[in-house]
C-alpha positions in Angstrom: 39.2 -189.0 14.2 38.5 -191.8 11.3 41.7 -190.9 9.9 43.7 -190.8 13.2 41.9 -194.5 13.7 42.7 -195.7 10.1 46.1 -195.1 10.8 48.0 -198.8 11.5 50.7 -197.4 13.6 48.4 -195.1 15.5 46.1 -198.3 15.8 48.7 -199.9 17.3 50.0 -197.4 19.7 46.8 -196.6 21.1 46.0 -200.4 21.6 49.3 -201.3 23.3 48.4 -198.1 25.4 45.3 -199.7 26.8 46.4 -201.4 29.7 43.7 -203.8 32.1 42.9 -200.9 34.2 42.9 -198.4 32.0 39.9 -196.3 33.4 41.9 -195.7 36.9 45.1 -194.0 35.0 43.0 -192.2 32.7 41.5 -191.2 35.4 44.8 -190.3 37.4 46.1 -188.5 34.1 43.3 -185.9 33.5 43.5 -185.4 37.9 47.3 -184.3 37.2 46.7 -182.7 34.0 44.1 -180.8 36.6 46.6 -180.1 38.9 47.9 -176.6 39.3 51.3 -175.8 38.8 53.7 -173.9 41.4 53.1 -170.5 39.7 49.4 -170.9 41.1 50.4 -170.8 44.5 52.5 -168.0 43.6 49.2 -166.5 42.5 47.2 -167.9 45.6 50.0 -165.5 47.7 49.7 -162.3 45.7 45.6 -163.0 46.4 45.9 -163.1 50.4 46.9 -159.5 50.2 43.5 -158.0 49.4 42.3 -160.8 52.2 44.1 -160.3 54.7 43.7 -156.0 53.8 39.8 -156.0 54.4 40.0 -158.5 56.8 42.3 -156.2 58.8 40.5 -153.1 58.2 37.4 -154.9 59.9 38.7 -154.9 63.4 41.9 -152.4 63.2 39.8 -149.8 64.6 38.1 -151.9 67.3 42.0 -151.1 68.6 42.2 -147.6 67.1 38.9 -146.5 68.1 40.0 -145.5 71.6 42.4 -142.5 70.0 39.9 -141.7 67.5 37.4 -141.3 70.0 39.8 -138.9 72.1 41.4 -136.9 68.4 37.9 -136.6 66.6 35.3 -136.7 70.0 32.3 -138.5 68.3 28.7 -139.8 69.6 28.4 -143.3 70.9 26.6 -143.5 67.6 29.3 -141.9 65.5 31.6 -144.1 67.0 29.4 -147.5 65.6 29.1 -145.6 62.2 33.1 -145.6 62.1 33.3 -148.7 62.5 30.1 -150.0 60.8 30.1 -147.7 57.6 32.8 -150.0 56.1 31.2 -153.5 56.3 27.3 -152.2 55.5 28.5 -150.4 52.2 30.5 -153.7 51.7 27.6 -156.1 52.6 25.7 -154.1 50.2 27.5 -154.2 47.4 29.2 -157.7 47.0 26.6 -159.9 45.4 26.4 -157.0 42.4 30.4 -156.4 42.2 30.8 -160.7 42.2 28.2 -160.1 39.3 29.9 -157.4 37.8 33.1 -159.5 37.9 31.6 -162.4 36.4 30.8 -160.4 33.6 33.5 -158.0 33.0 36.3 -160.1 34.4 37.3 -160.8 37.8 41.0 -159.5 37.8 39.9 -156.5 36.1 37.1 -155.7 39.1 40.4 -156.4 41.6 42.9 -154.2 39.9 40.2 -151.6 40.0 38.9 -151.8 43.7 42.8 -152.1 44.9 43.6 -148.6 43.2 40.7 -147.4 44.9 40.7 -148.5 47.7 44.3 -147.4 48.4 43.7 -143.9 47.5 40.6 -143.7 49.8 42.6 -144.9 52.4 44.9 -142.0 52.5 41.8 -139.5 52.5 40.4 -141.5 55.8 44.2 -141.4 56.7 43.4 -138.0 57.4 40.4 -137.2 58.3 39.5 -133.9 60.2 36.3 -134.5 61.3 34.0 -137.9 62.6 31.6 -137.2 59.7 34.5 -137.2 57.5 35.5 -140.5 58.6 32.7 -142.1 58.5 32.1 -141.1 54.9 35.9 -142.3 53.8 35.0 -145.6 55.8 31.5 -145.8 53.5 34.2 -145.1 50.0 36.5 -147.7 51.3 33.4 -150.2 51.5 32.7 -149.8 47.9 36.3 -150.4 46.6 36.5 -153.3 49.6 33.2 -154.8 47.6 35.4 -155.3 44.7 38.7 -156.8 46.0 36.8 -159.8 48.1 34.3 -161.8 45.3 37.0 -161.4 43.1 39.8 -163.2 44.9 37.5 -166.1 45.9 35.8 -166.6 42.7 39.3 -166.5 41.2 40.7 -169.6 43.3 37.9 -171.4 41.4 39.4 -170.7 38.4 43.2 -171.3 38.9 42.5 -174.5 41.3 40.7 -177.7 39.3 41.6 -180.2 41.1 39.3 -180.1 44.4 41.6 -181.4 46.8 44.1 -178.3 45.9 40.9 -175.9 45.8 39.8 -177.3 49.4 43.8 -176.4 50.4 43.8 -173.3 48.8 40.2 -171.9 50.2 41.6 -173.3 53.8 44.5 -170.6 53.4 41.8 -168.4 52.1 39.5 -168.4 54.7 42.2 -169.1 57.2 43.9 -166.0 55.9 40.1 -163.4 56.6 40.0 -165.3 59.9 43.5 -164.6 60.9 42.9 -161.0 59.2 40.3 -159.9 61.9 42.4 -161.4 64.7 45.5 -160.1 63.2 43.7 -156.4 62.6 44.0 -155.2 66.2 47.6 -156.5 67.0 48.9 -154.4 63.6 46.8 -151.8 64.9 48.2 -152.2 68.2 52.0 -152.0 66.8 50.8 -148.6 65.0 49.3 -146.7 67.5 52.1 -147.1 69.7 54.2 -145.1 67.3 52.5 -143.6 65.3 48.7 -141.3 65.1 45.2 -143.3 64.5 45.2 -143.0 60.6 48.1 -144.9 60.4 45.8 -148.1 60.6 44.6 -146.4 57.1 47.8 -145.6 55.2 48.6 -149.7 55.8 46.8 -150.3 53.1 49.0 -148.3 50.1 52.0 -150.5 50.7 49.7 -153.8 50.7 48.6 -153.0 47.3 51.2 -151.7 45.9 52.6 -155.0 44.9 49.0 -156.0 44.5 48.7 -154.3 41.6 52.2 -154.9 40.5 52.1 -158.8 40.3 48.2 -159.3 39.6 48.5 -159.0 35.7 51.7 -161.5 35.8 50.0 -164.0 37.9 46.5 -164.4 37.7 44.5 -165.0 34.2 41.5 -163.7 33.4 38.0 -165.1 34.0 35.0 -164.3 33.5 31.4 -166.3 32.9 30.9 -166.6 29.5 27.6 -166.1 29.1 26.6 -163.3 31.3 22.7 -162.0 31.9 21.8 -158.0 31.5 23.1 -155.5 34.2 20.5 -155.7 36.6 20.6 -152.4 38.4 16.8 -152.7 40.2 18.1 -156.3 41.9 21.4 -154.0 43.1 19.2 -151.1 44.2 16.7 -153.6 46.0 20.2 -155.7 47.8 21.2 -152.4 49.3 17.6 -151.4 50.1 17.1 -154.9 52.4 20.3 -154.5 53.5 21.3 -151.0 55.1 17.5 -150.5 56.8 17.7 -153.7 58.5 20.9 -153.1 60.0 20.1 -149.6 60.8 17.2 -150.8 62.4 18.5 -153.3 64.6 21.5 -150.4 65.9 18.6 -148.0 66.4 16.4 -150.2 68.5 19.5 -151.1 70.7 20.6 -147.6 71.3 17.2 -146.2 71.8 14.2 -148.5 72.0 11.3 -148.8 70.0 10.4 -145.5 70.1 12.6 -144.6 67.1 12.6 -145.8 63.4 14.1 -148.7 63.9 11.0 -151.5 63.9 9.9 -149.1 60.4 13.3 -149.6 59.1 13.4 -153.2 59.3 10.2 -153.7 57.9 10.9 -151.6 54.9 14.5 -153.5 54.8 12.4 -157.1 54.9 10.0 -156.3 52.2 13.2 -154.8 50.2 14.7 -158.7 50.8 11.4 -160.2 49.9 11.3 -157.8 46.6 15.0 -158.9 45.7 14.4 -162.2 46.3 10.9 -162.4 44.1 12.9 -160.7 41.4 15.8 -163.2 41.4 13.1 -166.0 41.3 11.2 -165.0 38.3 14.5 -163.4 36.6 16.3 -166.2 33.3 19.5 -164.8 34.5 19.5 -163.7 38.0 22.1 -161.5 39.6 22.0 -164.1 42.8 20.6 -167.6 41.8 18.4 -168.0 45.3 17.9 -171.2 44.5 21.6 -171.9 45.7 19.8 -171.6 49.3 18.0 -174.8 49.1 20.9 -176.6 49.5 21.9 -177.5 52.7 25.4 -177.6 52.0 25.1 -173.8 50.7 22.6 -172.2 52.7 23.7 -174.0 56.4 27.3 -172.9 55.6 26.3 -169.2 55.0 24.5 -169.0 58.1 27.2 -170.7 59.6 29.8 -167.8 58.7 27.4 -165.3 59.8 27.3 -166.2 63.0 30.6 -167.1 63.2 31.9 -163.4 62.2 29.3 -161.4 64.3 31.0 -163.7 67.3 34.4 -162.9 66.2 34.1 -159.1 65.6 31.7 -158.5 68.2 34.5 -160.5 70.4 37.2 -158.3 69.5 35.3 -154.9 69.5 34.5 -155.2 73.6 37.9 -157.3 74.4 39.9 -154.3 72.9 38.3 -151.8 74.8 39.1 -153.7 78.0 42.1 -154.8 77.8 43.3 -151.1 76.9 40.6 -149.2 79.1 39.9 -151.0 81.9 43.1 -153.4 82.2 45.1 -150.8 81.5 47.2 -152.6 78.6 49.4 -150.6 75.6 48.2 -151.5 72.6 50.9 -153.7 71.4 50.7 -155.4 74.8 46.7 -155.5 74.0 47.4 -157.4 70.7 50.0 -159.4 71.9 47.7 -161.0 74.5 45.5 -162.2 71.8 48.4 -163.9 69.5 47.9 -167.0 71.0 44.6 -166.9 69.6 45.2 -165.4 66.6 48.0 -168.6 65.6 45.3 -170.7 67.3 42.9 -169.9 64.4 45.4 -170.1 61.9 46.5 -173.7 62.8 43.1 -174.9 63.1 42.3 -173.5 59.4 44.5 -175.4 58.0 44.6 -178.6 60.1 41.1 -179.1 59.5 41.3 -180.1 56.0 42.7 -183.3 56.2 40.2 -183.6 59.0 37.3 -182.7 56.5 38.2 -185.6 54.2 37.2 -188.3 56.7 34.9 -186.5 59.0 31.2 -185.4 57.7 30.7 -181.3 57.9 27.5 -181.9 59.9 29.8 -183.6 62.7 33.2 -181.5 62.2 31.1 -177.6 61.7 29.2 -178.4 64.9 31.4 -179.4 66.7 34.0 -176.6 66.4 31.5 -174.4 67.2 30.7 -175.7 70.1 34.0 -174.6 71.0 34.0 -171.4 69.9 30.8 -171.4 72.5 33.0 -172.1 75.1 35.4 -169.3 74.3 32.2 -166.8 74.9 31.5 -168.8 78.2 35.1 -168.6 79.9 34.2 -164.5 79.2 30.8 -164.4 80.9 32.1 -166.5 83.6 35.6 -165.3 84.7 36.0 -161.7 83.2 37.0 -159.3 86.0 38.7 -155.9 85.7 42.2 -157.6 86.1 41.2 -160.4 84.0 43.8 -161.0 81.3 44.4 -164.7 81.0 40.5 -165.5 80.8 40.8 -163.5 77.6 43.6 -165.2 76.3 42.3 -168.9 76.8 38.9 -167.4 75.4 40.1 -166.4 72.5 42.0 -169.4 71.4 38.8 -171.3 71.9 37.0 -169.0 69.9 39.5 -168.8 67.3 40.4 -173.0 67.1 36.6 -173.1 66.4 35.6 -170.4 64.1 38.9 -171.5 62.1 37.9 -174.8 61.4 34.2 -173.7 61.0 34.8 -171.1 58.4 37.6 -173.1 56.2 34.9 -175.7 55.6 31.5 -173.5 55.3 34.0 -172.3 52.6 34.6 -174.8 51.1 30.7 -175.8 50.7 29.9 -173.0 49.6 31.9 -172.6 46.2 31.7 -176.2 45.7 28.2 -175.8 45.6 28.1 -173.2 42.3 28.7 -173.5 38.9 31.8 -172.8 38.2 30.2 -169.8 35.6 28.4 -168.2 39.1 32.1 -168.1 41.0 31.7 -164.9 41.6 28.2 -164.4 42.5 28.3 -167.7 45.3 31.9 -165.8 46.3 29.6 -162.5 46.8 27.1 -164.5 48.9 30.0 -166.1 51.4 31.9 -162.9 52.0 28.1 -160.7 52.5 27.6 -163.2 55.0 31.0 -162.0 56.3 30.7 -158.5 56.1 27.2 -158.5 57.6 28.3 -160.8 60.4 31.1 -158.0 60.9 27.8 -155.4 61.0 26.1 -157.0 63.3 28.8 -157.6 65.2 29.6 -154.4 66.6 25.5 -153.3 65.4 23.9 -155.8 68.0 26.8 -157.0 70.4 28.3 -153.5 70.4 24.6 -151.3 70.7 23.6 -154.2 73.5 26.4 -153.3 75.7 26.3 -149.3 74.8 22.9 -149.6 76.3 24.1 -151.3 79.3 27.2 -149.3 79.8 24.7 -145.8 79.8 22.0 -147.3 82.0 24.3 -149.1 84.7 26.8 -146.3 85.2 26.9 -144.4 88.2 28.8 -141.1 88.1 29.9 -138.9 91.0 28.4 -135.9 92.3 31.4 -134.1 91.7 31.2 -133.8 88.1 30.3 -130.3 86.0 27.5 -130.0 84.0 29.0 -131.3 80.2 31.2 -134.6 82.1 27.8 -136.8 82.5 27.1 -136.8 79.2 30.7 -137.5 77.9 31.3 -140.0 80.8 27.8 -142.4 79.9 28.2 -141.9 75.9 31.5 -144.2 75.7 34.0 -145.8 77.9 36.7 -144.0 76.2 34.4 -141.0 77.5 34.4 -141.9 81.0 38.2 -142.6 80.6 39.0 -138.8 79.0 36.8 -137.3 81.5 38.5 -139.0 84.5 41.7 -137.3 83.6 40.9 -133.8 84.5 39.2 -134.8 87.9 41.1 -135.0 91.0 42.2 -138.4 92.0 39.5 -139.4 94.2 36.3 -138.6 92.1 38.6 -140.4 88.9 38.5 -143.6 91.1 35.6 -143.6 91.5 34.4 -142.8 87.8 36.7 -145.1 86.3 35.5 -147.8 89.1 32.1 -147.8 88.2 32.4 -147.3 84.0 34.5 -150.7 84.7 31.7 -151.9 86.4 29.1 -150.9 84.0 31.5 -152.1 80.8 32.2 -155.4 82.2 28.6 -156.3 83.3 27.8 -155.4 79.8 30.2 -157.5 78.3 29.2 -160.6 80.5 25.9 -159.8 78.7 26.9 -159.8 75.1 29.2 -163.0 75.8 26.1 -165.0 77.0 24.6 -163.8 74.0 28.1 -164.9 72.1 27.1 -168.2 73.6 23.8 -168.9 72.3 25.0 -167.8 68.7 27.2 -170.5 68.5 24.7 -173.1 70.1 22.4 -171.5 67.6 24.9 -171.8 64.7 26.0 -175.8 65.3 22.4 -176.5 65.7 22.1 -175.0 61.9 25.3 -176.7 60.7 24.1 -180.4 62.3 20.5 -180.2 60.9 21.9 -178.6 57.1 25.1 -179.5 56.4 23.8 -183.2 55.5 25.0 -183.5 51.8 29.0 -183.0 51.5 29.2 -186.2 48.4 26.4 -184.0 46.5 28.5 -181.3 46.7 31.8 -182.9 46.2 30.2 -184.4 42.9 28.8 -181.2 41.7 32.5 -179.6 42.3 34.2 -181.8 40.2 31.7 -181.6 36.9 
């Protein structure tokens, strides 16, 4: 530097380069020189793959489940572990895989869980037996916990500037969104042609160029100075996590009179443990301390509640619209398209929106909506009821889109850009354990109200009750090997008993959102912090 400055002609060229403002173009310099180039959003394309993948896989089978139920004939409670398996292996595992990427590289943790996970999915493809399934659903959760920290965490590294970031995590979170809307319309065009594990061999061609392009596109990172592997902090995260969830799907099938009040207090201490551990820990595996922040912590919670509303959404409107309205699949998913671009226009619309409008105003507000979507179900579902649906789940979808893009947002913005991965971890367990509880609370709520509001005919042999109160797919296989009259009258009051459970869970769906924006108002009170700490 003192020979650069001794230097007349360098002198001179750096003094007639000092114009009166030159702290506002210095300043606009190093924002373009932090600007990503067009190979990024290249990048940010070949990324959405894995997104819109496990996104899908959340709710395909909420479509598929109807043929699975028929092909593979499992227990009301087999049927929840098909579906749940997935997200509560996922849940469990994504603050240690974001960890494990943020010390051994996150592209390297992606192009592993995308082989995986593709060669898992043929084996669930496949699958002779319900057991079967639901192990190759619990495999697929543990390569799933690899793809999702990894492709958020990564949009930290490849977008500086925060105005592109806050674009790029809108198409990110726009593109899970859309992914669980869009999972039982693919799933809807498959079945139609083709048998159940077709929703499982999607995955190979997704990949494919996953896997191809990754290394081309996306560079390396990694945090530079990792802490030691902490396998007691992963052991204790799955410990809280998969006896609390089991717990709360055990006391909604059958009462307290099971394990499920035991399991969640072992599952809470387990939490407590983890928690205690991260706390006293130099280099935690989770810094818990991120939860203090309102702009962190309220927009966690906030896509909690928002997924359990979505998935728990789709897994009773997909059962009615094929079983009880009487729909094809692909006429099933087309009827909720219009929510699906509905969710997808609101993600992205919402960020210019953001700029001028305070997250504890615009989150609350959207999920007010979203509220509304739950209400219009409670209110006007009937057996015929199609349109209802449809209007519902735009609302529902123009809320959660907007809600999610910004919790998003918040909560990435609020790390250090070394602890990508880890604060990605924390937003998409929030995710996968909303998707949990989802079809664990919403779904065992109005399994229990289905089996204790059904009335069956006199007419039927011995095995049919038990088939016919287990499921409504039950009821519906049972019903075709009666004669006409008694099938009426089956089908008429499973119906019954379905729908009055489903005006149930939507009031429930109500007071999750009410619940949620009341969260967001009272947290999200902070966005300049955060805005400053994201751009140090």
């Amino acid at each position: 530097m003192t020979e650069h400055l001794s230097n007349p002609e360098i002198r001179t060229d750096v003094s007639a380069a000092r114009p009166a403002h030159s702290a506002p173009a210095a300043a606009a310099a190093a924002a373009a020189a932090a600007r990503a180039p067009r190979r990024a959003w290249v990048g940010l394309a070949v990324l959405m793959l894995p997104v819109l993948l496990v996104s899908v896989d959340n709710t395909v089978l909420s479509f598929a489940l109807p043929e699975i139920a028929l092909a593979l004939e499992p227990t009301a409670a087999q049927q929840l572990w098909i579906i749940d398996a997935y997200p509560l292996v996922l849940a469990g595992l994504l603050v240690a895989m974001g960890s494990a990427g943020d010390r051994w590289g996150r592209r390297r943790m992606l192009l592993i869980g995308s082989v995986g996970f593709a060669v898992v999915s043929i084996g669930a493809a496949f699958a002779p037996t319900a057991e079967a399934l639901i192990a190759a659903r619990a495999a697929l959760g543990f390569f799933g916990a690899m793809l999702m920290p990894s492709t958020l965490s990564l949009l930290r590294t490849i977008f500086a500037d925060r105005e592109q970031r806050r674009l790029a995590i809108a198409i990110w979170a726009t593109g899970f969104a859309a992914g669980s809307a869009l999972g039982p319309i693919v799933g809807g065009v498959l079945l139609e042609h083709f048998a159940w594990g077709s929703v499982f061999l999607l995955a190979v061609p997704v990949l494919v160029p996953l896997i191809v392009l990754v290394p081309l596109l996306i560079p390396e990172s990694r945090d530079p100075a990792p802490g030691a592997i902490d396998v007691p902090s992963i052991l204790l995260s799955l410990a809280a996590m998969v006896p609390i969830v089991f717990g709360i799907k055990s006391i909604a099938t059958e009462g307290v009179e099971g394990f499920g009040i035991q399991a969640i207090v072992l599952g809470l201490f387990c939490a407590v443990w983890f928690v205690r551990r991260q706390l006293r820990s130099a280099s935690p595996m989770l810094d818990v301390r991120l939860f203090a922040k309102g702009s962190f912590g309220g927009a966690v919670v906030v896509n909690l509640f928002s997924v359990i509303a979505l998935v728990g959404f789709l897994y009773f409107v997909s059962q009615h619209l094929q079983l009880i309205a009487g729909l094809s699949p692909v006429q099933a998913g087309v009827a909720l398209l219009p929510g699906l671009v509905a969710m997808i226009i609101a993600g992205l619309v919402v960020v210019p929106i953001a700029r001028r409008v305070r997250p504890r105003v615009l989150v609350p507000a959207a999920l007010v909506l979203s509220g509304l979507g739950y209400l219009v179900i409670a209110l006007l579902t009937d057996a015929e009821s199609i349109a209802p649906i449809v209007v519902a789940f735009v609302l529902l979808g123009v809320g959660i889109g907007a809600a999610e893009t910004v919790s998003n947002e918040l909560i990435l913005s609020s790390a250090p850009p070394a602890k990508a991965g880890a604060a990605s971890a924390v937003s998409e367990t929030a995710y996968e354990l909303g998707a949990v509880l989802g079809t664990a609370v919403l779904g065992s709520i109005l399994a229990a109200h289905y089996r204790s509001a059904i009335v069956l005919p006199a007419a039927l042999t011995a095995d049919d009750p038990d088939a016919s109160r287990e499921t409504l797919a039950g009821a519906t296989a049972v019903a075709g090997d009666l004669p006409a009259g008694v099938a009426d009258e089956l089908l008429a009051s499973a119906a019954a008993a379905f729908d009055g459970g489903v005006v149930l869970t939507s009031l429930i769906g109500v007071a999750l959102m009410i619940g949620a924006a009341v969260i967001a108002a009272v947290t999200l009170r902070n966005p300049r912090s955060s805005s400053s700490a994201a751009s140090h």
